[in-house]
C-alpha positions as CSV (number, residue, x, y, z in Angstrom):
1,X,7.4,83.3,-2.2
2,X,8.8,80.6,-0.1
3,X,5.6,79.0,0.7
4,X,4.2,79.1,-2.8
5,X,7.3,77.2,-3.8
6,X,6.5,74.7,-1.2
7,X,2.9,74.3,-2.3
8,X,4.0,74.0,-6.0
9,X,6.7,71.5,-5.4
10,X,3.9,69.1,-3.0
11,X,1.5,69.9,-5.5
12,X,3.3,68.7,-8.4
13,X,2.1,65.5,-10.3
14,X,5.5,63.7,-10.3
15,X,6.3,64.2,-6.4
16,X,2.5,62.8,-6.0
17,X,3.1,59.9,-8.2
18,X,6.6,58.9,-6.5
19,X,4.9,59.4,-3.0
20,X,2.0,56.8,-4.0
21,X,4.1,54.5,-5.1
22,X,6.0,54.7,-2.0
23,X,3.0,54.1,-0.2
24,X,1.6,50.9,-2.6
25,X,5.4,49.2,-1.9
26,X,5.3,49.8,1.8
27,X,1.8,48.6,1.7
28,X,2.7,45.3,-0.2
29,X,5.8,45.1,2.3
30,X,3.7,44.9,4.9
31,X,1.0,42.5,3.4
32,X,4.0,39.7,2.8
33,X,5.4,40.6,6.1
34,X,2.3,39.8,7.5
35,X,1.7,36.4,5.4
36,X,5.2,35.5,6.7
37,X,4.2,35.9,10.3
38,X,1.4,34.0,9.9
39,X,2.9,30.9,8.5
40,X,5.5,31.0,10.4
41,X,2.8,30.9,13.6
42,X,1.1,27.9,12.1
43,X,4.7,26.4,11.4
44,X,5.8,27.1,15.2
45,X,2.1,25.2,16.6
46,X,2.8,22.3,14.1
47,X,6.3,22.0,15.7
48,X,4.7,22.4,19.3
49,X,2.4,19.6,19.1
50,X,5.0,17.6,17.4
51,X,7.5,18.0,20.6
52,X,4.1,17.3,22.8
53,X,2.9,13.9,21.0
54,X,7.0,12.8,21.4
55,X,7.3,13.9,24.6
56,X,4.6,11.6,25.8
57,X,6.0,9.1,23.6
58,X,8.9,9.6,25.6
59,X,7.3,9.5,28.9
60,X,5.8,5.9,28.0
61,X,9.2,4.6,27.1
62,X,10.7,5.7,30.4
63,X,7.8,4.3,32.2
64,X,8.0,0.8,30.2
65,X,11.6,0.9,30.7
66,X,11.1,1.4,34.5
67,X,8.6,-1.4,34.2
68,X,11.1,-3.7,32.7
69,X,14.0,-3.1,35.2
70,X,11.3,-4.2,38.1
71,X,12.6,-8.2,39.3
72,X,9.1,-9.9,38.8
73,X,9.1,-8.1,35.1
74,X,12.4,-9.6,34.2
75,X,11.2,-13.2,36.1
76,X,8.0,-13.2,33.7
77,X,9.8,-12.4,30.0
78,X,12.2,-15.1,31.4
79,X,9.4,-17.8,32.0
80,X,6.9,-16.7,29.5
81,X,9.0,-15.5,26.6
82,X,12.2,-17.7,27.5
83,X,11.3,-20.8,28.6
84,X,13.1,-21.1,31.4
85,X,12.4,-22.6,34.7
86,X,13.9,-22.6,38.0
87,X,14.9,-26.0,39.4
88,X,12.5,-28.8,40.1
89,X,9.9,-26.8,38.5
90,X,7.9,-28.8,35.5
91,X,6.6,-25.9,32.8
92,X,3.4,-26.7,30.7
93,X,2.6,-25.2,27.7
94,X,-0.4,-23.8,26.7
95,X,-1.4,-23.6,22.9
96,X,-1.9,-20.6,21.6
97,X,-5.8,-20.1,20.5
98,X,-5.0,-20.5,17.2
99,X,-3.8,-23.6,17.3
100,X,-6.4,-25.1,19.4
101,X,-8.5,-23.9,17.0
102,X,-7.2,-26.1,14.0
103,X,-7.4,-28.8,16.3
104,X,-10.9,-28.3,17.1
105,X,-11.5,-27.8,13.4
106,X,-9.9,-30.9,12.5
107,X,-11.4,-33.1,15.0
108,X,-14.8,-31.6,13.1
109,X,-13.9,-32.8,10.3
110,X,-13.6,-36.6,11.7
111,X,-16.7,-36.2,13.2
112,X,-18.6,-34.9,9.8
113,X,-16.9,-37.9,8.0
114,X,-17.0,-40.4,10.7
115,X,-14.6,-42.9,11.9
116,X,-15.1,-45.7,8.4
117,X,-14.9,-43.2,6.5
118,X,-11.4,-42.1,7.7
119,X,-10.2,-45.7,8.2
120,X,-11.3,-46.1,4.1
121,X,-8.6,-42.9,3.4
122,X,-6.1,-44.1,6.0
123,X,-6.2,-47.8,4.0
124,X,-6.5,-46.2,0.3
125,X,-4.5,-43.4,-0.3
């Protein structure tokens, strides 16, 4: 009598129903679970290659700084950047390309026009 008790009671709708339900929830908990982990994977490799691009960033920096404590470094920002010159030395300055190239553009434009032409604007302006 026991076990037809036991067989009823599994048997019954109700005790079915509850028990799939169970089963659909756990199911679902375990799909999100899942679509957690995997966002959180692709969140951890974005974060990874974030710390790798700025530790080579990093590494740069330390090398230019390393670069920049070097004697001759500090000599050339001094005479090129600066300006400045050791005693008895004469510094010339080259132009910059762009500049030598509005001078070569203007000296064009004398040669298009020609040198009475010029001397007419110089006297008649």
């Amino acid at each position: 009598m026991n076990k037809e008790k036991i067989q009823n009671l599994f048997g019954h709708p109700l005790l079915i129903f509850i028990f799939t339900c169970l089963c659909l929830l756990g199911i679902f908990s375990l799909r999100e679970s899942s679509r957690k982990a995997l966002v959180s994977k692709e969140s951890i490799q974005k974060l990874e290659k974030n710390i790798e691009i700025m530790e080579n960033e990093f590494k740069e920096e330390e090398k230019k700084f390393a670069d920049s404590q070097d004697e001759l470094a500090t000599e050339k920002i001094m005479r090129n950047e600066l300006l400045q010159k050791k005693e008895g030395e004469i510094i010339l300055q080259i132009p910059e390309k762009e500049e030598l190239n509005e001078e070569i553009n203007n000296e064009m434009t004398l040669e298009k026009n020609g040198p009475l032409e010029e001397w007419k604007k110089l006297m008649f302006l």
